[in-house]
C-alpha positions, 0 to 999 in steps of 0.5 A, a space after each residue: 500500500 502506498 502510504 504517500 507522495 510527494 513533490 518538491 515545490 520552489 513556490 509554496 504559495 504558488 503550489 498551494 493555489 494549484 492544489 487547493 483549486 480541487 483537492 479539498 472538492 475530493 475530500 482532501 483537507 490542508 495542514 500547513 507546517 513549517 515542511 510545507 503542505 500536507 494534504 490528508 483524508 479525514 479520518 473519523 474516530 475509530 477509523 484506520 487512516 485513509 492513505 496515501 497522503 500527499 505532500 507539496 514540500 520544498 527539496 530536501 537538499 535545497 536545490 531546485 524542485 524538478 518533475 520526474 520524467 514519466 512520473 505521474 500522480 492521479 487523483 480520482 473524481 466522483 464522475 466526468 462533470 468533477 473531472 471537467 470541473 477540477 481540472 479547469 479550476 487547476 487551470 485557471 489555478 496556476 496549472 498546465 494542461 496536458 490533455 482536455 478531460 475526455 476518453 483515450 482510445 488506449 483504456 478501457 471504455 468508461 475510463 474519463 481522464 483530464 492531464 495537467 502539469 503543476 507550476 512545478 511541472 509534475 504530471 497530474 491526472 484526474 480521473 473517473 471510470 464510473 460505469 454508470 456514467 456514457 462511455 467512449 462507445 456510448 
């Protein structure tokens, strides 16, 4: 099981503008300390925590932050009309796009996905494969 990611951040203000555009509209709540931005799932008591985290945090050796080359974090939506929302909200929040939200003929039929590059220049997906939903071929 995963239990977090990270990525490295030279503008935390600006990185926070990014994320905060649709990660809490997942469920995901920001505590900001002094190492940078932690983003979690909430966990109700007597509940196990939800995993994986994710940090946004400055490097830990001071020099630049830089994106992994085929490295890619996605976030899962609840249906394709959140995926189109979010990643225009991150758009218009400081990120790149890398691909409008749709279908990709190389998954499967109810596979809906929307790609965006981070200020930073890390790859995100947001997602949703609900079968309830129209698919590529409906």
């Amino acid at each position: 099981m995963i239990a977090y990611v990270t990525v490295g951040a030279d503008d935390l203000a600006r990185a926070r503008r990014f994320y905060d555009a649709f990660l809490p509209a997942l469920d995901y709540e920001l505590k900001v300390g002094p190492e940078g931005l932690s983003y979690v799932l909430p966990v109700q008591p007597g509940q196990s925590a939800i995993l994986p985290d994710f940090y946004v945090k400055p490097t830990f050796d001071g020099r630049p932050a830089s994106a992994g080359n085929g490295a890619m974090i996605a976030f899962e939506a609840r249906n394709q009309k959140q995926v189109r929302d979010l990643h225009s909200a991150a758009l218009a929040a400081g990120g790149f796009d890398e691909g409008q939200p749709g279908f990709r003929d190389s998954y499967g039929p109810h596979f809906y996905v929307g790609y965006l590059r981070d200020p930073q220049g890390n790859k995100i997906a947001l997602f949703s494969c609900d079968p309830d939903e129209p698919g590529r071929d409906g």
